[in-house]
C-alpha positions in Angstrom: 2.6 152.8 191.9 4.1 155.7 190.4 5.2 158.6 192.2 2.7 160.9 191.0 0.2 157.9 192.3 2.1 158.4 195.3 1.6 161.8 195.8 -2.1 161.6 195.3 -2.4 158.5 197.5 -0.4 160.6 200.4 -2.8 163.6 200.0 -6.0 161.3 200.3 -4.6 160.3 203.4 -4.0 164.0 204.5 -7.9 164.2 203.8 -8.7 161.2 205.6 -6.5 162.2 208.6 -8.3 165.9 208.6 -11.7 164.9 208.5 -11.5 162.4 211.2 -9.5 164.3 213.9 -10.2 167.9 213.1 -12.2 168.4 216.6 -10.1 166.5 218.3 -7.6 169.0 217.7 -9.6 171.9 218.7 -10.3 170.0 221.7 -6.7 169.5 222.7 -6.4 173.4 222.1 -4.9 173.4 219.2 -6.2 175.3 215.6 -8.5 173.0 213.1 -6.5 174.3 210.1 -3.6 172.6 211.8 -5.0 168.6 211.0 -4.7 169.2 207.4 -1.3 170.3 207.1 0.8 167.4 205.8 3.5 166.4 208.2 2.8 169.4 210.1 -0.1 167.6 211.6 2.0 164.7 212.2 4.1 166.8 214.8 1.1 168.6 216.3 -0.3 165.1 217.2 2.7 164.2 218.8 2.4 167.2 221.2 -1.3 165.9 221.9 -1.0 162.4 222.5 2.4 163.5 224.6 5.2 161.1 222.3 8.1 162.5 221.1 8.2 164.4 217.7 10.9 162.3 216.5 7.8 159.4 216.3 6.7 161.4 213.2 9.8 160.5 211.3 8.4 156.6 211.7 5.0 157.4 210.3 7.1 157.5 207.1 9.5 154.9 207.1 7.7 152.0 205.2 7.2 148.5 207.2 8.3 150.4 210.6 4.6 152.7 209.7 3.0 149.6 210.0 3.7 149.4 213.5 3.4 152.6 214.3 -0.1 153.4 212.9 -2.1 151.4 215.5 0.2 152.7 218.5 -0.7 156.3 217.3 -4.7 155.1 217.3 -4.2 153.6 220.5 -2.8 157.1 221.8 -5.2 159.7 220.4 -7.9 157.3 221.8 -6.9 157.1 225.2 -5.9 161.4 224.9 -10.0 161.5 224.9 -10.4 159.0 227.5 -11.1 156.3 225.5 -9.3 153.7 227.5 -11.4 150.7 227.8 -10.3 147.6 226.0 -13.2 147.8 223.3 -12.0 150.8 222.5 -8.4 150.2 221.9 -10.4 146.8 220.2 -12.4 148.9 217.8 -9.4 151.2 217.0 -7.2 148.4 216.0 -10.2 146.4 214.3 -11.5 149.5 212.0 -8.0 150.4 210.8 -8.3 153.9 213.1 -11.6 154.8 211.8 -12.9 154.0 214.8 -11.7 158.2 215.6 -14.2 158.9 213.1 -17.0 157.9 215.4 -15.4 159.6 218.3 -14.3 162.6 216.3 -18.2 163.7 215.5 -20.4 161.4 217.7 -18.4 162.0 221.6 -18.4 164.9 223.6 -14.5 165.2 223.6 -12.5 165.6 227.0 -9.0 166.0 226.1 -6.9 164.4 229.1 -4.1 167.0 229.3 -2.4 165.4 232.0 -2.8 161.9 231.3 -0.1 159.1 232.7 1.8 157.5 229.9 2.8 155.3 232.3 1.4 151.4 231.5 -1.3 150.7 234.8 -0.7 146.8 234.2 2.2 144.5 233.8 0.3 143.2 230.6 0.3 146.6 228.7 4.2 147.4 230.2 4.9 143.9 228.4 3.0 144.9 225.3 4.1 148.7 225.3 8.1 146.9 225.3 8.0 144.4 223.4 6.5 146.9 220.5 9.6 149.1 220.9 11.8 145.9 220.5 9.7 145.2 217.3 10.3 148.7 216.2 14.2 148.8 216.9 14.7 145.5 215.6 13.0 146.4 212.3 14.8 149.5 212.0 18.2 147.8 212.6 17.4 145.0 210.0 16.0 147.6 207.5 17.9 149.8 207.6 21.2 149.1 209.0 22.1 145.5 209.4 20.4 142.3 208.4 21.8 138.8 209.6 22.3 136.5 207.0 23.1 132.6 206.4 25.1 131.1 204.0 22.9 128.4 202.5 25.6 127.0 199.6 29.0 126.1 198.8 28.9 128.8 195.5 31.8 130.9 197.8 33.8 128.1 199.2 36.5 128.5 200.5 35.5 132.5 201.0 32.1 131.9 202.6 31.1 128.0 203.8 28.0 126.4 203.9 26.8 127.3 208.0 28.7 130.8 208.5 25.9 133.0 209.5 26.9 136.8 208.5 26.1 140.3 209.7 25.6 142.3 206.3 25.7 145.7 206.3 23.0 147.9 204.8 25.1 151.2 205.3 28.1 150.6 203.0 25.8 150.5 199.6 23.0 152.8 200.8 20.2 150.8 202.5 17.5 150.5 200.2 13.8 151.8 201.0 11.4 148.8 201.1 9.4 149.0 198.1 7.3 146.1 199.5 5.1 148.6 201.7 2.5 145.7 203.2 4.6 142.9 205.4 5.5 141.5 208.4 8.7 142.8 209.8 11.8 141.1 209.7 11.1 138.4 207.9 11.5 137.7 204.0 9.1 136.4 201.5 7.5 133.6 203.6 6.1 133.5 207.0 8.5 131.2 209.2 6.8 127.4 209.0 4.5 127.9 206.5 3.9 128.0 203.2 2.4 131.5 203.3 3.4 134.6 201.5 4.6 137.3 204.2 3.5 140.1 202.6 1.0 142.3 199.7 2.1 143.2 196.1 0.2 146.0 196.3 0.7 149.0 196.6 4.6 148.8 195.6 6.8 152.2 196.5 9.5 153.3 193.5 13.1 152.5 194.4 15.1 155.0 196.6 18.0 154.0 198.2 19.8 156.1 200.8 23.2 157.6 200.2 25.9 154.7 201.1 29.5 154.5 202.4 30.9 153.0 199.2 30.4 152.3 195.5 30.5 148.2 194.9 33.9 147.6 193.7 35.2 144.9 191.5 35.8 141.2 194.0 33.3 143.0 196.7 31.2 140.1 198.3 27.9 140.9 197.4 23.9 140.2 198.9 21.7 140.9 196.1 18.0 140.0 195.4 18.1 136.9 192.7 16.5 138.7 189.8 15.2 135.0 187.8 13.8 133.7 191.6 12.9 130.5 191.0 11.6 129.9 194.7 8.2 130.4 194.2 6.9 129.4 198.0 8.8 128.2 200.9 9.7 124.8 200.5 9.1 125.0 196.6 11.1 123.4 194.4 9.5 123.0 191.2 12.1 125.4 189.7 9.4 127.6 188.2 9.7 131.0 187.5 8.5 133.4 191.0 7.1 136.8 190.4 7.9 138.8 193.4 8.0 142.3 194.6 11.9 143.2 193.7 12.6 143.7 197.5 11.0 140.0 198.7 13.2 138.2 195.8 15.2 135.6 197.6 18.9 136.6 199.0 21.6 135.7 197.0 25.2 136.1 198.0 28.1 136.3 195.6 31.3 138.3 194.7 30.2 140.9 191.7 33.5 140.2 189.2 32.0 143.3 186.7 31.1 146.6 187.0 29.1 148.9 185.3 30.7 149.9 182.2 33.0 146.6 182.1 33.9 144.4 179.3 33.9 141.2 180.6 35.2 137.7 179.3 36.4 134.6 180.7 38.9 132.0 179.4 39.2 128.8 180.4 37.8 129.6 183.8 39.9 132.8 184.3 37.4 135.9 184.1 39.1 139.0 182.2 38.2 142.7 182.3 38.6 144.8 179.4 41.2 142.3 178.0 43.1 141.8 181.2 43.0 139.4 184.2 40.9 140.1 187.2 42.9 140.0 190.5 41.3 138.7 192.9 41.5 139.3 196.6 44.1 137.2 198.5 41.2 135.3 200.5 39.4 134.7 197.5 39.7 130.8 196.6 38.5 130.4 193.1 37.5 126.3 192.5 37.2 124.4 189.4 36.6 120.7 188.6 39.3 118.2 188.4 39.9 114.5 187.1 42.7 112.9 189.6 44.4 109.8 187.4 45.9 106.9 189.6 48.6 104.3 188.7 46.5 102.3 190.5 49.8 100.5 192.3 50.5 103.0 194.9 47.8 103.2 198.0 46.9 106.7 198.0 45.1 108.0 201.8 42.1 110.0 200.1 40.2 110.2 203.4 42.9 112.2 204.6 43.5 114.3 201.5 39.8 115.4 202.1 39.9 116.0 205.5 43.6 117.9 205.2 42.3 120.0 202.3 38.5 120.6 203.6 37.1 119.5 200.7 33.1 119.0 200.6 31.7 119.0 197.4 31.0 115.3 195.8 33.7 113.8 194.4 33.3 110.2 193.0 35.6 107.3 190.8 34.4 107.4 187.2 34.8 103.8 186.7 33.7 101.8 190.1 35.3 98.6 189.1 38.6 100.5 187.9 39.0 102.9 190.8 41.6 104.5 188.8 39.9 108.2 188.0 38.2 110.3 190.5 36.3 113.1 190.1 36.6 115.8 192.1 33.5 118.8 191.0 35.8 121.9 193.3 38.7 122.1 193.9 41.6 124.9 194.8 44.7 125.5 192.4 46.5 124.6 196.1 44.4 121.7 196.3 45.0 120.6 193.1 49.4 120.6 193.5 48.9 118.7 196.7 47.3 116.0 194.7 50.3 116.7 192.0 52.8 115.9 194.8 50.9 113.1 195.9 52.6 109.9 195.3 50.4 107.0 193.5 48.7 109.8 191.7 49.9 110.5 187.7 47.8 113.6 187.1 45.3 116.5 187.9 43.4 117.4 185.1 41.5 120.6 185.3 38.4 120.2 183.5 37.5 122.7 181.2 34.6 123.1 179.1 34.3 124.2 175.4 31.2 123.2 173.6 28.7 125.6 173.1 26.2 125.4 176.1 22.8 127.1 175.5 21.9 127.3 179.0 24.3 130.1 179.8 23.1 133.9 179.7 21.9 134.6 176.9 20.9 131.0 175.4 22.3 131.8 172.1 24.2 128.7 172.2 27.6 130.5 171.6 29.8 130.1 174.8 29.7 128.0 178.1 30.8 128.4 181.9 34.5 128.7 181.4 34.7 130.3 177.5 32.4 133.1 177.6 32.0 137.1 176.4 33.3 139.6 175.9 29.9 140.7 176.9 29.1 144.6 178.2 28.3 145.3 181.7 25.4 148.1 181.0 26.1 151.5 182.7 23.5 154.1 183.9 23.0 156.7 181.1 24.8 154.9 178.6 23.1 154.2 174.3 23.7 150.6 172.9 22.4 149.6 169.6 20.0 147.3 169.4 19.1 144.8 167.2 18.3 141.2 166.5 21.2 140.3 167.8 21.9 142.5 170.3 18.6 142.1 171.6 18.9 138.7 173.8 21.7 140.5 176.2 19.0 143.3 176.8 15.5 141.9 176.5 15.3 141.1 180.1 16.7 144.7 181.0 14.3 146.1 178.5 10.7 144.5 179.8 11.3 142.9 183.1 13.9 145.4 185.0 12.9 149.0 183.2 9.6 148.1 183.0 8.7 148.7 179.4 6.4 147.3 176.6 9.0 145.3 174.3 7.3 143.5 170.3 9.5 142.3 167.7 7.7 142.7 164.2 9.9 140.8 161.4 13.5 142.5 162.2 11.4 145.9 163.9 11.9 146.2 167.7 9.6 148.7 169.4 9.5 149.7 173.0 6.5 151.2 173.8 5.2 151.3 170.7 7.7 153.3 168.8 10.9 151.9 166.4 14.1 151.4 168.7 17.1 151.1 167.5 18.7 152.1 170.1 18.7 151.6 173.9 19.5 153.9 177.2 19.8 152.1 180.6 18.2 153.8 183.2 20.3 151.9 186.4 23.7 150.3 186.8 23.6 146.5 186.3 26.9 144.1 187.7 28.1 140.8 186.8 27.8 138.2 189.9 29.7 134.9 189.8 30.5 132.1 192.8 34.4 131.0 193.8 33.2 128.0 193.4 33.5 128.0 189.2 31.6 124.5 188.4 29.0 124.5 191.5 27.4 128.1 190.8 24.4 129.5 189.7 25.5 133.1 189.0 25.3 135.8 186.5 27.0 133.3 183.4 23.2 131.9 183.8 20.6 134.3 184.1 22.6 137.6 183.1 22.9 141.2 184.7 22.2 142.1 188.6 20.2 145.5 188.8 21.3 148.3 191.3 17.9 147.9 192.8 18.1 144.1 193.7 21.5 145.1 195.7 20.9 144.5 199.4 24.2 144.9 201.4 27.9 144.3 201.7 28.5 141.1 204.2 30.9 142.5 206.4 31.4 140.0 209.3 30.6 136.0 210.3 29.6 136.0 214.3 29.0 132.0 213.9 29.8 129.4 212.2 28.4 125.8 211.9 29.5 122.6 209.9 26.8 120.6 209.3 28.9 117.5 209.7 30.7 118.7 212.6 29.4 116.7 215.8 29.0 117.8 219.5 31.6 121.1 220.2 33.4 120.7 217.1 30.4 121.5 215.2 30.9 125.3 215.8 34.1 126.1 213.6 35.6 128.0 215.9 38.5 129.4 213.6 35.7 131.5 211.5 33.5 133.0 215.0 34.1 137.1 215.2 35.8 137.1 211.3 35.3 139.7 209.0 34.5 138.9 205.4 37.2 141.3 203.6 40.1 142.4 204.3 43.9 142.0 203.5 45.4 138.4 204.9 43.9 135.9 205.6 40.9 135.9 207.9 41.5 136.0 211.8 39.2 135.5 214.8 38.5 138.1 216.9 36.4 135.9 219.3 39.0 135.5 222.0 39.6 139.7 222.1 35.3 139.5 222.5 35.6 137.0 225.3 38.1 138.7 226.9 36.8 142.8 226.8 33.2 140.7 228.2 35.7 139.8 231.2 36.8 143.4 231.6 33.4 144.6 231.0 32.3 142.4 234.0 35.0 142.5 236.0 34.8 146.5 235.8 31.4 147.1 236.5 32.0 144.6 239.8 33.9 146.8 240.8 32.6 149.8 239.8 29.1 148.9 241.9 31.4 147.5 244.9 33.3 151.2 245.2 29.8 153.1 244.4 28.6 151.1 247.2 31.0 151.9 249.7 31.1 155.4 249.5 27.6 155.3 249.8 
């Protein structure tokens, strides 16, 4: 929906609101004129129903209004003494209209002095357990959302197991455009194969002001803009249409900006001709061929376990034995195979025939010879043309939203002659540390600025799926931050030991309280 469609849609509901509660107010003493009064009559009703006016400001606040709705039905019911269970049935069941029927069918007793205090342990449970709902969905909205690290494109950066906190607040948390779904959960409902939310009606992007502009080598959550996860559990690899917001998560570090030039050479990615520097815990990995002499016994299970290595690896010739194929490894990695003895070389493997299944399938370049190719920039003109066109079609039609045909060697966009082309957001340039094991921007092209979702900022667990019993939990990673200068430290044992102050203090704290008493 547009926002003019918005606008209209919001002052049907004003309509809606007034003709079903109008007497309602004048019965709780207030002025008829005063239920038809946008926002305005969101405030008033606070005062009637006896919740606090900042409640009004969660009316608007998409997903968290969902909620909130059939509490405030709930409330204005039971303001007129309607408190039996059929009622607060009947006012959850009609979608509120059930005030309708009370509004101009009831002779209306406004209970000024009504308890807002729960008369059963049921309805305290309820009445809390809501409020959890609502903080919790505010928190993972808005502010933080925990994440999971589900593949080894970020190795050594980010493993496979480290569950993250990532921040909402550095980038601007974006508004959900997805107005109809469940809270705090993504595109699926949790053990099924259902879809967790509605299509329809979709709100326009907004995004609230953030803390920081992404940066080049910033770690990145984003919404994968070519989803091929079309259900949960469904792997078919087909193309998923989705609401932008219920895309599925994708984490990794954005290597262009907008405005960038951006080329890579044999694996090393360059930015307006010169090298990118990457961060000092980044771990960039490529594939390598180790050669043996095939004379001297060379201890690979300990290589692997010394150097953490987890991708597959595997001998090229199983009869031979005397080339193994590693598909990551580190440029450290890779010298302590070099100094190795029984091993004759480390060949980093590097590819240079065209590859058409790289961004944009022109059959030009491949993972580790690609570009220069123009990171698009809000506000900036590009010419377009037949062969400019591939780098931009999918901007064009699928991320502006506009009507793209290709006559002979005519482009139009929305029915008129285009030769040229204005972006209207910021796009960036996504790859994986993990060079040879990633499915990143050198495949599917540009990120939008509205499919960013945060900045991971911190990993409060960590899990090795091969690890067994305690040593499962990688306890070197618990309480780490994600960036940073250094390399990264633990913070767990400075947790563990302020919970023992914490503890320790308010012992004593209720021991001295109790003796003066």
């Amino acid at each position: 929906m547009s926002v003019y469609q918005w606008f209209i849609f919001f002052l049907l509901i004003q309509i809606v609101h007034f003709l079903g509660t109008w007497k309602l107010y004048e019965s709780a003493g207030r002025k008829k004129w005063e239920a038809a009064i946008p926002v305005y009559n969101a405030i008033v009703l606070m005062k009637i129903i006896k919740r606090p006016t900042w409640w009004t400001i969660l009316l608007f606040l998409p997903i968290i209004n969902l909620i909130m709705f059939p509490v405030v039905w709930i409330e204005t019911l039971r303001s007129f003494g309607k408190r039996s269970t059929l009622d607060t049935f009947l006012g959850i069941f009609t979608l509120g209209f059930y005030i309708y029927y009370v509004n101009y069918t009831q002779k209306l007793e406004f209970v000024s002095d009504r308890s807002l205090v729960p008369k059963s342990k049921t309805a305290d449970t309820i009445s809390s357990l809501l409020f959890a709902v609502i903080v919790a969905t505010l928190v993972h909205t808005y502010l933080i959302q925990p994440y999971t690290i589900p593949t080894s494109s970020l190795e050594k950066s980010l493993l496979v197991g480290d569950f993250l906190f990532v921040s909402k607040m550095n980038y601007g948390a974006r508004v959900p455009m997805t107005t109809i779904a469940l809270p705090m959960v993504h595109d699926s409902i949790p053990l099924t194969k259902l879809k967790s939310y509605l299509s329809y009606p979709q709100l326009p992007y907004m995004r609230l002001p953030g803390i920081q502009n992404i940066n080049r080598t910033d770690i990145v959550v984003f919404n994968w803009p070519v989803d091929t996860v079309y259900r949960f559990f469904d792997t078919s690899k087909r193309r998923a249409y989705k609401p932008v917001d219920k895309k599925s998560n994708y984490v990794k570090r954005c290597v262009g900006i907008p405005g960038d030039s951006l080329a890579i050479k044999d694996g090393v990615v360059y930015i307006d001709g010169k090298i990118l520097q990457l961060p000092e815990r980044a771990k960039p990995q490529f594939s390598y061929k180790i050669a043996f002499d095939g004379k001297t016994a060379v201890n690979l299970e300990y290589l692997f376990k010394d150097l953490d290595i987890t991708d597959p690896a595997f001998f090229t010739n199983d009869v031979k034995r005397d080339t193994l194929f590693l598909s990551a490894l580190t440029e450290v990695g890779a010298q302590r195979f070099k100094d190795t003895p029984g091993i004759t070389a480390v060949i980093r493997q590097i590819s240079t025939a065209p590859d058409n299944g790289v961004f944009p399938h022109i059959n030009k370049w491949n993972k580790d010879n690609y570009g220069p190719i123009y990171i698009p920039q809000q506000g900036k003109t590009v010419a377009l043309n037949l062969e400019t066109l591939p780098f931009y079609k999918a901007i064009i039609t699928d991320y502006e939203n506009n009507e793209l045909k290709v006559e002979g060697s005519e482009i139009k966009i929305n029915g008129k002659v285009a030769t040229t082309y204005t972006f209207n957001q910021n796009y960036y340039w996504m790859m994986g540390d993990n060079r040879h094991n990633s499915e990143d921007s050198r495949y599917w092209g540009f990120v939008p600025q509205n499919h960013i979702v945060g900045k991971p900022i911190f990993i409060w667990l960590s899990i090795d799926p091969n690890g067994k019993g305690i040593n499962k939990i990688r306890w070197d990673r618990v309480f780490t931050t994600v960036s940073g200068e250094g390399q990264p430290q633990s913070y767990f044992k400075l947790f563990l030991l302020g919970l023992v102050v914490f503890f320790v203090g308010e012992y004593f704290w209720k021991k001295r309280k109790k003796t003066k008493v």
